[in-house]
C-alpha positions as CSV (number, residue, x, y, z in Angstrom):
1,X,-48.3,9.4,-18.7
2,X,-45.1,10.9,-17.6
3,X,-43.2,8.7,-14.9
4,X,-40.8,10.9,-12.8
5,X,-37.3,8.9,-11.7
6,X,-35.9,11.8,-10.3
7,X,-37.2,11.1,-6.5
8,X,-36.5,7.8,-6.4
9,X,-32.7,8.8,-7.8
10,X,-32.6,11.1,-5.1
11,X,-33.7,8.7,-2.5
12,X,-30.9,5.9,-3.5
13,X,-28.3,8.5,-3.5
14,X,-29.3,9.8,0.1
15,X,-29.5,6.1,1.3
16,X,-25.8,5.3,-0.6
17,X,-24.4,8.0,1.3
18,X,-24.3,5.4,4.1
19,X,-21.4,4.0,1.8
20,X,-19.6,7.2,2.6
21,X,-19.9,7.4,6.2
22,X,-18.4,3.3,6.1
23,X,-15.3,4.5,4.1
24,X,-14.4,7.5,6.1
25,X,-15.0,5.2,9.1
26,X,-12.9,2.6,7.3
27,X,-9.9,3.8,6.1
28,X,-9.7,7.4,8.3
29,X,-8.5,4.4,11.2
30,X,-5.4,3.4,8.8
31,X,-4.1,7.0,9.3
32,X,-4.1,6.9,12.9
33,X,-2.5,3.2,13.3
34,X,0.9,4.5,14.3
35,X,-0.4,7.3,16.6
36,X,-3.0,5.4,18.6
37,X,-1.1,2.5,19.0
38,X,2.1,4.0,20.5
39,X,-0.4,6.4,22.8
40,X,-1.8,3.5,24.3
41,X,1.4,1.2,23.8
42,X,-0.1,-1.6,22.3
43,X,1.3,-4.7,20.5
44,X,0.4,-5.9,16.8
45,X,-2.6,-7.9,18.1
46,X,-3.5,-5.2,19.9
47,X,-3.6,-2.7,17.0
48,X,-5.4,-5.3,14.5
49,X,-7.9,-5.2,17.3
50,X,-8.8,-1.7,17.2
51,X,-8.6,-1.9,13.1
52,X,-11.0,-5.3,13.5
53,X,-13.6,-4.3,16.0
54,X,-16.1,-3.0,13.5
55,X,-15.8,-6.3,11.7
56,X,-16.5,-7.8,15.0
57,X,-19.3,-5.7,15.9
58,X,-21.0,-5.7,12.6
59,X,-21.0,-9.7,13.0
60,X,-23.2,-9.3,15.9
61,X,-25.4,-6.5,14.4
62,X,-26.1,-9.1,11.6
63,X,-27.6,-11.2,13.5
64,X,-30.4,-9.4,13.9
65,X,-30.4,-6.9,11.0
66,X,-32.6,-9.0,8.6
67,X,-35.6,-9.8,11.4
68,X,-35.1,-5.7,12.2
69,X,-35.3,-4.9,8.7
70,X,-38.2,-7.0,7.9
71,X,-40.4,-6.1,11.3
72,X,-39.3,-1.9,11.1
73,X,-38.6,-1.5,7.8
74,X,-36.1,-0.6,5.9
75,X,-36.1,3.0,6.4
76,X,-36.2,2.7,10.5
77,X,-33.4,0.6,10.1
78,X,-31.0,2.5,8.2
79,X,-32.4,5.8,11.3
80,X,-31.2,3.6,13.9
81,X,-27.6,2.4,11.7
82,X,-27.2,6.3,11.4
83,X,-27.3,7.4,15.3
84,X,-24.7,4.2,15.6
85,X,-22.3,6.0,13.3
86,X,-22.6,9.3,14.8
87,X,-22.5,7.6,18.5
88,X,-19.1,5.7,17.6
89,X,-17.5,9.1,16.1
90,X,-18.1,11.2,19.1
91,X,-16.9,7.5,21.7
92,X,-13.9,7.3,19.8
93,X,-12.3,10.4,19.4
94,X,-13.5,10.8,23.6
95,X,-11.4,7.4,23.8
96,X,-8.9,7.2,26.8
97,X,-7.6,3.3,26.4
98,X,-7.6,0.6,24.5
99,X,-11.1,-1.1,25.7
100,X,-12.6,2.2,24.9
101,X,-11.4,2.8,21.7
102,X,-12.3,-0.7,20.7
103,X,-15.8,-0.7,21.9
104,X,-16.3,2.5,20.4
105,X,-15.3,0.9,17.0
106,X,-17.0,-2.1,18.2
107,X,-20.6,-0.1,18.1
108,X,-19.5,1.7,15.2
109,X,-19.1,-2.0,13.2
110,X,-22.8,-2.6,14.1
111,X,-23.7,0.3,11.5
112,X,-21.4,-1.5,9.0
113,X,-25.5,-3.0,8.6
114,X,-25.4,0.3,6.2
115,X,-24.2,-1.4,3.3
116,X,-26.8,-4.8,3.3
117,X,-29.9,-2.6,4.2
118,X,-28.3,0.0,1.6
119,X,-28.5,-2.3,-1.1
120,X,-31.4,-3.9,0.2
121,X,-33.7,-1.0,0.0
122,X,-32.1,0.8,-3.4
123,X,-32.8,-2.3,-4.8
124,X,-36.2,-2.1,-4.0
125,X,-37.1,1.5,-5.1
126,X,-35.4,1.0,-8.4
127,X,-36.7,0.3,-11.8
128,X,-34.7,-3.1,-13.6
129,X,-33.3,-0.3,-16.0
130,X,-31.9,1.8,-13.0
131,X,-31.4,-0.4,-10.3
132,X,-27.5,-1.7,-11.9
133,X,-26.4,2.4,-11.7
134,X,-28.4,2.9,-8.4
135,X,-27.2,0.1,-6.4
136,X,-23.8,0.5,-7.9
137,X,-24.1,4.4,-6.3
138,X,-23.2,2.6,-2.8
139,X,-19.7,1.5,-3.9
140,X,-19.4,5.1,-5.7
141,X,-19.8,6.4,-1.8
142,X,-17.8,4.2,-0.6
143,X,-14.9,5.4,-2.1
144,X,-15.6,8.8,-2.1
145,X,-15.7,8.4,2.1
146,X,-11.9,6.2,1.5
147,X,-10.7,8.9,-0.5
148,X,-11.7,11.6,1.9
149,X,-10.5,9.7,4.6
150,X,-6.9,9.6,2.9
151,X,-6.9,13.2,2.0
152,X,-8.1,13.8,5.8
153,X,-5.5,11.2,7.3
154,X,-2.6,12.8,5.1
155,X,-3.5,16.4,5.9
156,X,-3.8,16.0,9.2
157,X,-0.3,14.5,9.3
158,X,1.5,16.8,7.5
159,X,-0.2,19.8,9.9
160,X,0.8,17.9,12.9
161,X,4.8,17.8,11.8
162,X,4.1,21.3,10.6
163,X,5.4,22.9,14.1
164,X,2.6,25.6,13.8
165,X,1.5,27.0,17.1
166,X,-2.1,26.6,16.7
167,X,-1.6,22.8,15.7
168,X,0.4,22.5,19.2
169,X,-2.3,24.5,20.9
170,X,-5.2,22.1,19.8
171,X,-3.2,19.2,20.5
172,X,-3.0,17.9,17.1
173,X,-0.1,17.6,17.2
174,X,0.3,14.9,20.1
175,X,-3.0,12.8,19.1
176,X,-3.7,12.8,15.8
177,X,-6.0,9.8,15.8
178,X,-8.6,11.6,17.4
179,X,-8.5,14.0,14.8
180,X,-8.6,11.8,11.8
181,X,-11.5,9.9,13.7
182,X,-13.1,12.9,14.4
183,X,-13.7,13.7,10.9
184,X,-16.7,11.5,10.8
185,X,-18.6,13.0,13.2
186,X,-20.7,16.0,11.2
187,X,-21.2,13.5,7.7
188,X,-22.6,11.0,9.8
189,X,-25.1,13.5,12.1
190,X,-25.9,14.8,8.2
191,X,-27.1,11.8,7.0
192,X,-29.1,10.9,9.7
193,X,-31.1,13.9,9.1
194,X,-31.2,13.0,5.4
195,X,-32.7,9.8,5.8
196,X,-35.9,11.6,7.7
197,X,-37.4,12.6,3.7
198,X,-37.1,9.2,1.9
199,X,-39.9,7.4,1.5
200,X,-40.5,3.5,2.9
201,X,-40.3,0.9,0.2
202,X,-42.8,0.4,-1.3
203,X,-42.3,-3.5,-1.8
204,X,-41.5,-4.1,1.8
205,X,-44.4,-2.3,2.5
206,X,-47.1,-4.7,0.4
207,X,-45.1,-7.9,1.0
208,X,-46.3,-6.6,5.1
209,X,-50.1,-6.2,4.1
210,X,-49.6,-2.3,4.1
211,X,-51.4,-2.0,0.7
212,X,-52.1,1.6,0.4
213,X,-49.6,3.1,2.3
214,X,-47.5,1.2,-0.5
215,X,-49.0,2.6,-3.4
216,X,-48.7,6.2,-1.9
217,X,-44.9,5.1,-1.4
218,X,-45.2,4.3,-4.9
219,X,-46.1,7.6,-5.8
220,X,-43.7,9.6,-4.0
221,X,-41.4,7.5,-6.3
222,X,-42.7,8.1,-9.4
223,X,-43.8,12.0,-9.2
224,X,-47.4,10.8,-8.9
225,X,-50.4,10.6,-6.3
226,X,-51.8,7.3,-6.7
227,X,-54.2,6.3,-3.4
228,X,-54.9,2.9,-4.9
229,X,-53.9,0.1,-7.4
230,X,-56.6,1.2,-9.7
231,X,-54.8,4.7,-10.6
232,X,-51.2,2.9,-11.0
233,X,-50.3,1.5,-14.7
234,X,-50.0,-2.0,-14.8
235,X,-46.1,-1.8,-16.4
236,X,-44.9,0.3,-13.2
237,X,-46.7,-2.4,-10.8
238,X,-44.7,-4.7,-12.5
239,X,-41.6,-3.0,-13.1
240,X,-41.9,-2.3,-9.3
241,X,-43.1,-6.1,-8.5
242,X,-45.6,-4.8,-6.1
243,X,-48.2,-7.4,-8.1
244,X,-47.0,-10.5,-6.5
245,X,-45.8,-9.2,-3.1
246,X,-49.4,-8.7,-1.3
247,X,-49.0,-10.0,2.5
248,X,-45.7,-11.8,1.1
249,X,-43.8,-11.5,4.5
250,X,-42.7,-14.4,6.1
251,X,-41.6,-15.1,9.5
252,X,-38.1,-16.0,10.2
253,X,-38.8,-19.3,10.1
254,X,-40.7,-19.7,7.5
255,X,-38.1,-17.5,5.9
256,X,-35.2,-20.1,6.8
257,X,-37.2,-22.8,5.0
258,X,-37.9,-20.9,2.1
259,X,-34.0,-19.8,1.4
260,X,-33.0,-23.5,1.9
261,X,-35.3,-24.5,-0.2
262,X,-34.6,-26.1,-3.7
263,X,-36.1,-23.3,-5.7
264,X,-34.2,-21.0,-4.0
265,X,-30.6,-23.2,-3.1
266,X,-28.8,-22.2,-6.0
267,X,-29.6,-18.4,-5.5
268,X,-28.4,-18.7,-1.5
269,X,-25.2,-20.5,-3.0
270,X,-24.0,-18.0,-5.3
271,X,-24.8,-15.5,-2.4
272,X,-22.0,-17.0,-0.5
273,X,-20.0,-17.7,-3.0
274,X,-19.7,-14.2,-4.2
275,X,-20.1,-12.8,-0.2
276,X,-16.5,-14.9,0.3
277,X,-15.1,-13.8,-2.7
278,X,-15.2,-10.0,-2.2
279,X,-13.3,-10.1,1.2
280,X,-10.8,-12.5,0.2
281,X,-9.3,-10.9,-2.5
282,X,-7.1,-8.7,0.4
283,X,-8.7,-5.6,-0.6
284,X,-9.7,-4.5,3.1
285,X,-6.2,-5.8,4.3
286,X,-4.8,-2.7,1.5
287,X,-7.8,-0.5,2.5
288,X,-7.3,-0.5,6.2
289,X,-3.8,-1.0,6.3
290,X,-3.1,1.5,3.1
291,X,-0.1,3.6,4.7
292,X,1.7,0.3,6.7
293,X,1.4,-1.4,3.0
294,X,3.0,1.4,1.5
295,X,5.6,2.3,3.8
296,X,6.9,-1.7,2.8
297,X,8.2,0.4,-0.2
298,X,10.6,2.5,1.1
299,X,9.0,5.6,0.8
300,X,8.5,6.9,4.2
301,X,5.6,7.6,6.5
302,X,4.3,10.7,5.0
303,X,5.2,9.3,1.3
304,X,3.0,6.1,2.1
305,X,0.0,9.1,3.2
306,X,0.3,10.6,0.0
307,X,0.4,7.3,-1.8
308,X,-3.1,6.4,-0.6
309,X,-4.5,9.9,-2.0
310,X,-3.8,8.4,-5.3
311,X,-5.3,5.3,-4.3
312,X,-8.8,6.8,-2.8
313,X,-8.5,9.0,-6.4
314,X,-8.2,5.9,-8.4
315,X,-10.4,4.3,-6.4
316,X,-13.5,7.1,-7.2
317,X,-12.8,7.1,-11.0
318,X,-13.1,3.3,-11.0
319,X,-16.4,3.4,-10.1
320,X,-17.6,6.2,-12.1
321,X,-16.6,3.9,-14.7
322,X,-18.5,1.0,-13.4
323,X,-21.0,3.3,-13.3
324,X,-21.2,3.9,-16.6
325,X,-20.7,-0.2,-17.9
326,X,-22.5,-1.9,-15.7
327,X,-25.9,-2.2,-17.2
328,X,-24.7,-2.2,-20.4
329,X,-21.9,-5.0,-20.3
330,X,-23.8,-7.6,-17.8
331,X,-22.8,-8.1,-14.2
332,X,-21.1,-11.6,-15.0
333,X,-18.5,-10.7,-18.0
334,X,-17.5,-7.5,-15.4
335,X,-17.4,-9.7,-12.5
336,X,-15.7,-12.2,-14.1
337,X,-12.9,-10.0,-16.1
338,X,-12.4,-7.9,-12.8
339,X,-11.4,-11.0,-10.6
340,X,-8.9,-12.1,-13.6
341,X,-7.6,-8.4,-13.6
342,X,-6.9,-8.4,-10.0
343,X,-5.4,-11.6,-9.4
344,X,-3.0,-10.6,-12.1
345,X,-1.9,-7.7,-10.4
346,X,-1.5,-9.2,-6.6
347,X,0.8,-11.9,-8.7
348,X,3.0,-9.1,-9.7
349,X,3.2,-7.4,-6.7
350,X,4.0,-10.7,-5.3
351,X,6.7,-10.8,-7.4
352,X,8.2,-7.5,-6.9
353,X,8.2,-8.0,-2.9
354,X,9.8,-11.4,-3.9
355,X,13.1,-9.4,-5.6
356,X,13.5,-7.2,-2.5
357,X,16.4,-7.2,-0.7
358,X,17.1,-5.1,2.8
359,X,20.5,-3.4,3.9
360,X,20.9,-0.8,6.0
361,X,24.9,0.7,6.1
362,X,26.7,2.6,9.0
363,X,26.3,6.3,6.9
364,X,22.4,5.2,7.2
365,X,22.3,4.5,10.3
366,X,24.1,8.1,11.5
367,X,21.4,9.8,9.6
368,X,18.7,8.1,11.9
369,X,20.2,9.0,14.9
370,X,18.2,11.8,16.0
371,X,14.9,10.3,15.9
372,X,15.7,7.3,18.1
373,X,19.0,5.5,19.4
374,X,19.8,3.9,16.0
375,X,23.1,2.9,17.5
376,X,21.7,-0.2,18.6
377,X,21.3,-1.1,15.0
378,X,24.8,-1.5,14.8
379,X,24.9,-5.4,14.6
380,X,22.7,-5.3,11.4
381,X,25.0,-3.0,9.4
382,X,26.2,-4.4,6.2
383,X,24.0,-7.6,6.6
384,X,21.8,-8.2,3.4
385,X,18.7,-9.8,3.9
386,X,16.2,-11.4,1.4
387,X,13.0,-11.2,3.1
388,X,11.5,-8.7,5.3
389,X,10.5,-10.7,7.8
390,X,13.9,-11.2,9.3
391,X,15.1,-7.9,8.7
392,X,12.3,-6.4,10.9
393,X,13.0,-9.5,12.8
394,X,16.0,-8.1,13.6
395,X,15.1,-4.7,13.9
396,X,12.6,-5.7,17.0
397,X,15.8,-8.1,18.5
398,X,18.3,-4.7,18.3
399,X,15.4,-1.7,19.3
400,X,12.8,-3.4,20.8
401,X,9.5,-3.3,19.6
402,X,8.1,-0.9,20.3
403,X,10.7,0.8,19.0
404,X,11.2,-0.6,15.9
405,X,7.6,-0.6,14.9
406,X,7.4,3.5,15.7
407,X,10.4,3.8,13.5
408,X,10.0,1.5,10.4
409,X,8.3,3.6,7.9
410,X,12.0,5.7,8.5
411,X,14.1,2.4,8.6
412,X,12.3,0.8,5.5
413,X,12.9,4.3,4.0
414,X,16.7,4.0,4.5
415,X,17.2,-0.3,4.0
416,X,15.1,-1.7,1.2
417,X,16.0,-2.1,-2.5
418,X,13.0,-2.4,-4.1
419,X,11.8,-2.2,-7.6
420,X,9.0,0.4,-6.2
421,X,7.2,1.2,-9.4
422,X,6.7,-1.9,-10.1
423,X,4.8,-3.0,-6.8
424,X,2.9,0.6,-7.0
425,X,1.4,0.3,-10.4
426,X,0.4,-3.5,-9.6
427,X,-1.6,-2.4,-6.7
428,X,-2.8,0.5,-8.2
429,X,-4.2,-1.7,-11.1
430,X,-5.9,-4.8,-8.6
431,X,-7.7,-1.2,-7.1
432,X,-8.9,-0.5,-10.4
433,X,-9.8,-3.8,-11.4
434,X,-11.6,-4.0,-7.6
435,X,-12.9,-0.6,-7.4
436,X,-14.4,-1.4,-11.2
437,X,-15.9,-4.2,-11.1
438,X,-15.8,-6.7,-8.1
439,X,-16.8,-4.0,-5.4
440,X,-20.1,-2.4,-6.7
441,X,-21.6,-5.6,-8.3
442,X,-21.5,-7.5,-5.1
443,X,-24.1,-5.1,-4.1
444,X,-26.0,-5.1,-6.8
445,X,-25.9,-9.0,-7.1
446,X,-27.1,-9.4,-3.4
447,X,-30.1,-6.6,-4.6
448,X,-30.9,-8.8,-7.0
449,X,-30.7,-12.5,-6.8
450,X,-33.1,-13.3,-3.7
451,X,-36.9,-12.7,-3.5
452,X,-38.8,-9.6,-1.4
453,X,-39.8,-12.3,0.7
454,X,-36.5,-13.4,2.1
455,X,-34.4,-11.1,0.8
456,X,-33.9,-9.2,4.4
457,X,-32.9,-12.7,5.8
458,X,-30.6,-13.6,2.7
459,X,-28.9,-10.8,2.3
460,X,-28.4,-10.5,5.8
461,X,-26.3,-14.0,5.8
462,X,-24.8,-13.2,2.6
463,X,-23.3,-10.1,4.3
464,X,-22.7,-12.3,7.1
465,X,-20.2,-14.2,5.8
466,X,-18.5,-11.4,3.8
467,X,-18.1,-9.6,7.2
468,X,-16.6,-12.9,8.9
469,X,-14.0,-12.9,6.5
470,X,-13.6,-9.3,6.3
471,X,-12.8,-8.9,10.0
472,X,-10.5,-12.3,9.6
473,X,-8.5,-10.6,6.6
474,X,-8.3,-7.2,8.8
475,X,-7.5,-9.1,12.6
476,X,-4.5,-11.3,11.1
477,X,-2.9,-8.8,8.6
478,X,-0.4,-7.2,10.9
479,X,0.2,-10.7,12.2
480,X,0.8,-12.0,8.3
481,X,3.0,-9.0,7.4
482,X,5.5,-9.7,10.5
483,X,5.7,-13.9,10.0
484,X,4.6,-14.4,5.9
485,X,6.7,-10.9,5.0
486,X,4.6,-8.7,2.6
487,X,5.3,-10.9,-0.7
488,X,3.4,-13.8,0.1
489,X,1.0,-11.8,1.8
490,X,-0.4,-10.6,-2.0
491,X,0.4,-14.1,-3.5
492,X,-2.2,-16.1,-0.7
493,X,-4.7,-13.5,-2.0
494,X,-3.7,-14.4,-5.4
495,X,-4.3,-17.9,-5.6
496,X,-7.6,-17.0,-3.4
497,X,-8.8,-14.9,-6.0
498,X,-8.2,-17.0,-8.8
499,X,-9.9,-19.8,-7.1
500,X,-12.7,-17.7,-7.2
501,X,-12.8,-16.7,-10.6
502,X,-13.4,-20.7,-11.4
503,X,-16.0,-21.2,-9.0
504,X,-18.1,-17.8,-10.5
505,X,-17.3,-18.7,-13.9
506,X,-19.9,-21.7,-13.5
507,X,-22.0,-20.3,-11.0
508,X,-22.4,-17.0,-12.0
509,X,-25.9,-15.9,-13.9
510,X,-26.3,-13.0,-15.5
511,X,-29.0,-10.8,-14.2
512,X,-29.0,-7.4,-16.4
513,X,-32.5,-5.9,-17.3
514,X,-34.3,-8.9,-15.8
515,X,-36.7,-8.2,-12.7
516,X,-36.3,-10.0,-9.6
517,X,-39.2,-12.5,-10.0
518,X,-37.3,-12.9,-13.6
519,X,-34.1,-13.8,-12.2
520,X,-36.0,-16.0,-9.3
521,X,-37.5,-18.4,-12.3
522,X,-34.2,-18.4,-13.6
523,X,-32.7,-19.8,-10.6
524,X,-35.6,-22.4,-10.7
525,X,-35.1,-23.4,-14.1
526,X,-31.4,-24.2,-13.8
């Protein structure tokens, strides 16, 4: 008997287009930092705010997710994490102050859900054989939506300096956030139509007593019509797991004892460990904060845009490469290699932003005169300064801050001597080594390493605590790049991530090829 993949293939990649909608959403924001924030006049907190509020939002939405997920289904859930997305496009780019730009994000955060359920229910549809590449498919989405976003963010710029009439006649040229934000709107309304033609899991759908609506499920996956057990080969029952699951919900409760359990204590700790370690290697501080890094290298405003092109490029051959390894090299040697890689790199660029020194000269500061009133930089000409932090110190003490935080991306330009290339390539190769390895099999670990039966509630707190940091690393960024300086900025995520790597190495199992009630009994055993 011939066993169709091809719908449930189609299903995960409809569902991982979620991931998409999360990185426009992500990194589209990093675009419109500078514009927003000097429309509305806001200070650095202020601007993390607005960068943070998804994080904040999607702490909330967590709450709740794994009880929804587990009581609707997985399906419903990811219909209602949709209409969020589209709701928070059209609220934001209709945003008229700061409160209503951050509750917009805010609501926006609570579909950040996307990527748990995501995972949760690709996971579920998948074969052991498939599910590495399928689940993996989310982080492939991902940063296909951050590479849009930079190509979006960078185009959109460069057409608002363009002078063109119709730019001026749209207004693009005055609020260019609202563009870049706008962007997500008609992706987001497209995949909540989407998600009307996938089928429900079948597992969460016996594990709730729903036996033969499961099986049909079942066959909707597989290219067949099987009514009943009795018509379904016993390997796909079991490749699916649907033998064990019958009635196998649990109330939340229940579903709290169960995941604190000791059968299941070791699997809930290397859930958190892993949840902590993606967010803390700094990667969403680059992501959302892409063009502000890169303008630390002297390049410019528009020269830190196009930089993050090549990241969001990099980024999306990374992951096709992941693609491609990870069920054949094991998730623990990729995990494990990629967090050596990475911490590697963000030790270089450390030591690249460590050489940098900042001068800006008289001649410099005529050429910047007809931007701003750069004669007020006069007391900082010829002064050399090792770190950045007290050049931009200064540069707030003699313009102002407001200011000097509109105008550094052209001051940085003009001041720093930087061994550029050096701090490039470095964060171009902790992306790859992220993008590669670290990124899509935190997914596909959290898919994996719990039981249907608590596997809404686990991942849910597993996705919990990633978020919690996330939204940490995103809220104090800008406040660590103006009192750490950018250096030791990538050397705290660093020692973080090499920290890390000791506590996976021994905690780590390796879970290619085995099914879920495999990898439960291995947790068990150990």
């Amino acid at each position: 008997m011939v066993i169709s993949q091809r719908r449930a293939i189609i299903s995960a990649i409809i569902v991982a287009l979620g991931g998409l909608i999360f990185g426009l959403d992500a990194a589209l924001i990093s675009g419109g930092i500078r514009s927003f924030s000097t429309e509305f006049g806001l200070n650095d907190w202020q601007s993390s705010s607005i960068v943070s509020a998804p994080g904040w939002g999607v702490l909330i939405a967590l709450i709740v997710t794994g009880v929804v997920c587990d009581k609707i289904g997985r399906k419903n859930t990811l219909l209602v994490i949709a209409a969020l997305y589209l709701v928070s496009a059209i609220a934001s780019v209709a945003a008229t102050s700061f409160w209503s730009l951050f509750w917009a994000r805010f609501i926006g955060g609570m579909a950040f859900t996307s990527l748990s359920v995501a995972s949760m229910y690709i996971g579920e549809i998948s074969p052991p054989k498939l599910r590495g590449k399928l689940v993996s498919i989310l982080q492939l989405t991902i940063v296909i939506g951050l590479s849009a976003a930079f190509f979006i963010s960078y185009g959109i710029n460069h057409l608002s300096n363009s002078g063109a009439d119709w730019v001026s006649n749209i207004g693009m040229d005055k609020s260019i956030w609202r563009w870049m934000l706008g962007a997500e709107i008609i992706p987001a309304l497209l995949w909540l139509i989407f998600l009307l033609f996938i089928p429900k899991s079948p597992r969460w759908l016996m594990a709730s007593g729903k036996r033969q609506l499961a099986w049909q499920s079942l066959g909707k996956l597989t290219g067949r019509k099987w009514e009943n057990e009795n018509d379904v080969p016993t390997e796909i029952i079991s490749d699916y797991g649907l033998d064990k699951l019958h009635d196998a919900s649990l109330g939340l409760l229940a579903s709290l004892k169960e995941l604190f359990s000791p059968a299941l204590r070791l699997a809930l700790i290397v859930g958190i460990v892993v949840a902590i370690t993606q967010p803390i290697t700094g990667m969403n501080a680059i992501t959302f904060y892409a063009p502000i890094v890169f303008e630390q290298l002297g390049g410019g405003t528009e020269t830190a845009l196009a930089q993050t092109i090549i990241v969001g490029v990099l980024s999306v051959i990374a992951t096709l490469i992941s693609l491609f390894f990870i069920d054949r090299i094991g998730r623990r040697p990729m995990f494990l290699g990629g967090l050596a890689i990475a911490a590697i790199f963000l030790l270089m660029s450390w030591y690249g932003f460590s050489q940098a020194q900042y001068k800006i000269t008289m001649e410099q500061i005529a050429t910047l005169s007809g931007t701003f009133d750069a004669s007020t930089l006069k007391p900082m000409a010829g002064v050399v300064y090792d770190s950045d932090v007290a050049f931009k110190a200064d540069l707030v003490k003699n313009l102002g801050f407001d200011a000097a935080r509109a105008n550094e991306g052209a001051i940085l330009k003009e001041a720093v001597s930087i061994n550029s290339t050096l701090i490039f390539v470095s964060i171009l190769g902790f992306i790859a080594a992220y993008q590669g390895t670290i990124g899509p099999i935190l997914w596909v670990l959290f898919s994996e390493i719990f039981p249907t039966r608590v596997r809404g509630l686990a991942i849910t707190i597993c996705a919990f605590i990633t978020s919690t940091f996330s939204v940490l690393v995103q809220q104090f960024f800008s406040w660590q790049l103006a009192e750490w300086g950018a250096g030791n900025i990538f050397l705290f995520y660093g020692v973080c991530v090499l920290i890390c790597l000791a506590l996976n190495y021994f905690l780590l199992p390796e879970t290619k090829n085995k099914t879920i009630e495999e990898i439960e009994a291995g947790f068990i055993k150990a």
